[in-house]
C-alpha positions in Angstrom: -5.0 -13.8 -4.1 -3.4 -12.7 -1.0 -0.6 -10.2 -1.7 1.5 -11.2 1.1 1.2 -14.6 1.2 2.5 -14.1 -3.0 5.3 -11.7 -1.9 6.6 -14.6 0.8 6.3 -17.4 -1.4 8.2 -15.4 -4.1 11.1 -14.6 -1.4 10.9 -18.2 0.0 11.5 -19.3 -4.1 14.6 -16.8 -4.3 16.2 -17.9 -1.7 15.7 -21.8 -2.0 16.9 -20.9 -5.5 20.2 -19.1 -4.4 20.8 -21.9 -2.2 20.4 -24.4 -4.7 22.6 -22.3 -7.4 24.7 -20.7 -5.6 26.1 -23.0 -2.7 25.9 -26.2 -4.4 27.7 -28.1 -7.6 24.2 -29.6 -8.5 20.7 -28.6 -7.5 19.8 -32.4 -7.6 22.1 -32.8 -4.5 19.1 -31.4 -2.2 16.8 -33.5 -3.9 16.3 -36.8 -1.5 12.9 -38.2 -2.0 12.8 -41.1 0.8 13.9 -38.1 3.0 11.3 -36.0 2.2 8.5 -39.4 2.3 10.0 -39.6 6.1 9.2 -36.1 6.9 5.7 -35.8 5.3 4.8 -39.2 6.3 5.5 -38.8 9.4 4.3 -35.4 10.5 0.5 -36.8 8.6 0.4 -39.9 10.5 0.8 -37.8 13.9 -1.6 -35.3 13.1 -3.8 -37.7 12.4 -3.2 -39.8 15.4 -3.8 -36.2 17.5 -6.7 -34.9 16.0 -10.0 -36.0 15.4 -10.6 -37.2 11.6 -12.9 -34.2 11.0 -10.5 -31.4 12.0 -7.3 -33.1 10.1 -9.9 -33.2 6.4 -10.5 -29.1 7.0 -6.9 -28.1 6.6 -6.9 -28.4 2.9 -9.6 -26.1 2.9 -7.3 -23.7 5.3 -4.5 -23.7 3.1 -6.7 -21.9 0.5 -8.0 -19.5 3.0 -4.2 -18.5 3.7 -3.8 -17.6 -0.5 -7.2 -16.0 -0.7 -7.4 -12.7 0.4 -9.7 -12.2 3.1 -12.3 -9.5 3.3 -14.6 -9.1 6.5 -17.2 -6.6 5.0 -17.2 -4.4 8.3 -17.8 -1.6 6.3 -20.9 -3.0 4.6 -21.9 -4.2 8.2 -21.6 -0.9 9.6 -24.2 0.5 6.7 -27.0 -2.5 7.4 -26.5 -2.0 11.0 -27.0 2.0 10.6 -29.8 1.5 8.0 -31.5 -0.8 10.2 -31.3 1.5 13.2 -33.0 4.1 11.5 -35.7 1.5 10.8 -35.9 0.4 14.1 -35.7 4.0 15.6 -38.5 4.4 13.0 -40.9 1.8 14.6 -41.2 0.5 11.3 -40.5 -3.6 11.9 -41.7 -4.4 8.2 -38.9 -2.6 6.9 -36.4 -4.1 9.4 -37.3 -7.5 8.3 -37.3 -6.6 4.4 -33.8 -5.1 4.9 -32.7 -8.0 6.9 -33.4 -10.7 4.5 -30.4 -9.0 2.0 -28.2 -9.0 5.0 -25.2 -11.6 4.3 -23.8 -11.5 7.9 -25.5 -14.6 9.7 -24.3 -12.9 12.9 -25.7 -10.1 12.1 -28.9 -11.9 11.0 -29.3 -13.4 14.1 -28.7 -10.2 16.6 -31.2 -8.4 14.3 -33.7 -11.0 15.0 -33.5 -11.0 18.5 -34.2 -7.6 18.7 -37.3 -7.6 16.4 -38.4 -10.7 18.5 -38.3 -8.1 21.4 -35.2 -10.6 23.5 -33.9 -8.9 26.3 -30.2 -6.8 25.8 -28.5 -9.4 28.3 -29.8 -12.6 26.9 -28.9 -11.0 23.5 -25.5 -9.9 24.0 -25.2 -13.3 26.0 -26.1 -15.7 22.8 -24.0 -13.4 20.5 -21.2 -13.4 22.8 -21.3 -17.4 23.1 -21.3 -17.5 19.1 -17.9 -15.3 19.2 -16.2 -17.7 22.0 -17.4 -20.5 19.8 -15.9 -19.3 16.4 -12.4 -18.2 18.4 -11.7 -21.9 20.2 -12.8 -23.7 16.4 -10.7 -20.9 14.8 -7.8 -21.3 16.9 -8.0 -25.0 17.2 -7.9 -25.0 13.3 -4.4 -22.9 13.6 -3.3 -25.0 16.5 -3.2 -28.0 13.8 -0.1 -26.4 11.9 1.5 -25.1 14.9 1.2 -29.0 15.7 2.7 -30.1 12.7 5.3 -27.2 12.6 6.7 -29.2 15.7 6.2 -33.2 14.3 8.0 -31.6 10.7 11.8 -31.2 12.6 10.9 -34.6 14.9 10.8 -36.7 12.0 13.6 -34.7 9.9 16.0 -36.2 12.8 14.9 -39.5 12.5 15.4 -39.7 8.8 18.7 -38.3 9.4 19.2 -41.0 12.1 18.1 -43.8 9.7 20.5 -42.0 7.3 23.6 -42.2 10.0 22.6 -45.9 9.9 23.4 -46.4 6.7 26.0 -44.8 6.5 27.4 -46.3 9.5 27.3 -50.0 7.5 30.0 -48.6 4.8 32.2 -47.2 7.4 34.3 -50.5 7.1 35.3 -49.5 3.9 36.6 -46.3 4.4 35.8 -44.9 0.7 35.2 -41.1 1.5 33.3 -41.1 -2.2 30.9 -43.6 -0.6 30.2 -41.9 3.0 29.9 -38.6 1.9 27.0 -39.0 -0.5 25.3 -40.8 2.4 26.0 -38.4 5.3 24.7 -35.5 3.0 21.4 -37.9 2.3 21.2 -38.3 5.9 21.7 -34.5 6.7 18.6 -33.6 4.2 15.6 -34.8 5.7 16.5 -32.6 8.3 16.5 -29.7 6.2 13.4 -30.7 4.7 12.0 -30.7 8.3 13.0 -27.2 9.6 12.2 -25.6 6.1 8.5 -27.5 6.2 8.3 -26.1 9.8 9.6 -22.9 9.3 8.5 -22.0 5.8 5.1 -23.8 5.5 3.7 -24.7 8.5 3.8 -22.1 10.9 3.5 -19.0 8.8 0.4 -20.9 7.8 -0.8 -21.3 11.4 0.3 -17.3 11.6 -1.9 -16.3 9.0 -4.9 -17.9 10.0 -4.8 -16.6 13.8 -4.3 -13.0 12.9 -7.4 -14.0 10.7 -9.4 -14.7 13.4 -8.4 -11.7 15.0 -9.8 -9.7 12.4 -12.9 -11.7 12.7 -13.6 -11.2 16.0 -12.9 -7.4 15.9 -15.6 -7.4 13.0 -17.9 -9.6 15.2 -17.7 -7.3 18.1 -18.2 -4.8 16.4 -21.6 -6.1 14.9 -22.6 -6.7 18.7 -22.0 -3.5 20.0 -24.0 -2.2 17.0 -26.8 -4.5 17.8 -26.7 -3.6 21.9 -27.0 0.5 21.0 -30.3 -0.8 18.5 -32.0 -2.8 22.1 -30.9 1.0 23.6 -32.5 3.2 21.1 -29.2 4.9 20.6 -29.8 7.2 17.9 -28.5 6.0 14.4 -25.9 8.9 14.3 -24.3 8.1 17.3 -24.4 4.4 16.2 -22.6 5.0 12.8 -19.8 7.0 14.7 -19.3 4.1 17.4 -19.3 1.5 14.7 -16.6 3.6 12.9 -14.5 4.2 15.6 -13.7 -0.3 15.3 -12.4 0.3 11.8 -10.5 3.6 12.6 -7.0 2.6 12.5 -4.8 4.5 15.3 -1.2 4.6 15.4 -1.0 5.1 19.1 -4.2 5.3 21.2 -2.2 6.8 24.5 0.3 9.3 22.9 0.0 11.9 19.8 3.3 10.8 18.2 3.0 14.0 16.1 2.7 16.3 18.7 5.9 17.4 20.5 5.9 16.1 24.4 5.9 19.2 26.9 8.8 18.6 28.5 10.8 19.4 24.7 8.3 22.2 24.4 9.4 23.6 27.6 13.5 22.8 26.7 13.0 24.6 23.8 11.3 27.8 25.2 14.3 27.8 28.2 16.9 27.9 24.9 14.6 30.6 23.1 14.5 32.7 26.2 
């Protein structure tokens, strides 16, 4: 399981929680069940009527991507890309193509190939580069699905409230304050249920998958420039180093926060001297 996806469903639980027990005589007051049909109703039937069949059926299988936890295996990438190199750098193909058949990366499969098949660097590094274009548009398309429904969720949370002021409008007449009030706070719910749909399910979902892909594609590009220093006959030293430098994790890549700046060194040496 994902550990922050767990820690933000635990704090979304608390607070709905405290809301429902704190603020309000009965927890069954937020509880509206023809508001919340309108809202999830509605926000399905427009996704559906925006995206293809297809793409609509993969976002259950997207949800469970968001509470798995992800792992890219760059590190186990970096050691079949070194191994092979030294392979390759070898001249001993037979071994190349033994290792590559335990590979698990497909894109790294498929580089590999290429370069025992003797393909040129740019048609290489063209093909792989057209695979990682490919994966970010149907990656990001995915994600754009939620964002969509993130905006349909609050849409159709005002017109259940509007079919609610209806209502309510019919018993004006009366005047019984015990009668409108029940309805207005009906009508104000599906609403609520929109904006917290929106705001606590959708798009943090759509959030999750697009840093997702970022990881992805920084794993990807990192398999290709492994695979263009193998076509150069880069040693397999100086390929393990470049490949480690994409996983390196940098605070600041322009400026050693730990180091004091010049100008303070200088101040400080004025107020010593």
């Amino acid at each position: 399981m994902n550990p922050s996806t767990i820690i933000g469903m635990l704090a979304s639980i608390a607070l709905l929680a405290s809301v429902l027990l704190f603020t309000a005589e009965s927890p069954q007051s937020f509880l509206n069940l023809p508001g919340l049909a309108i809202v999830i109703t509605g926000t399905l039937a427009s996704t559906f009527i925006s995206y293809p069949l297809r793409e609509v059926v993969r976002v259950v299988r997207l949800v469970g991507i968001v509470f798995r936890r992800e792992n890219t295996y760059a590190r186990d990438d970096i050691k079949e890309l070194v191994d092979m190199s030294r392979l390759w750098f070898k001249g001993d193909v037979r071994a190349v193509e033994q290792a590559l058949e335990q590979a698990r990366n497909p894109f790294l499969r498929t580089g590999i190939q290429l370069v025992i098949a003797n393909t040129k660097e740019s048609e290489i590094i063209d093909l792989l580069r057209w695979r990682i274009a490919r994966l970010k548009a149907r990656e990001h398309a995915e994600a754009a699905i939620f964002r969509t429904m993130a905006t349909y969720a609050p849409a159709f949370g005002m017109i259940g409230t509007l079919v609610g002021l209806v209502n309510m409008l019919e018993v004006m007449d009366a005047g019984d304050v015990a009668v409108i009030g029940p309805r207005m706070a009906v009508a104000l719910l599906t609403t609520f249920y929109g904006i917290l749909l929106a705001n606590l399910v959708f798009k943090p979902i759509a959030v999750k998958l697009e840093r997702r892909t970022e990881e992805r594609l920084i794993a990807m590009n990192m398999v290709l420039e492994g695979i263009s220093l193998i076509t150069k006959r880069r040693l397999p030293s100086f390929i393990e180093e470049t490949l480690n430098s994409f996983m390196a994790n940098h605070q600041d890549e322009i400026r050693d926060t730990a180091r004091p700046d010049r100008g303070d060194t200088l101040d400080e040496a004025g107020q010593n001297a």
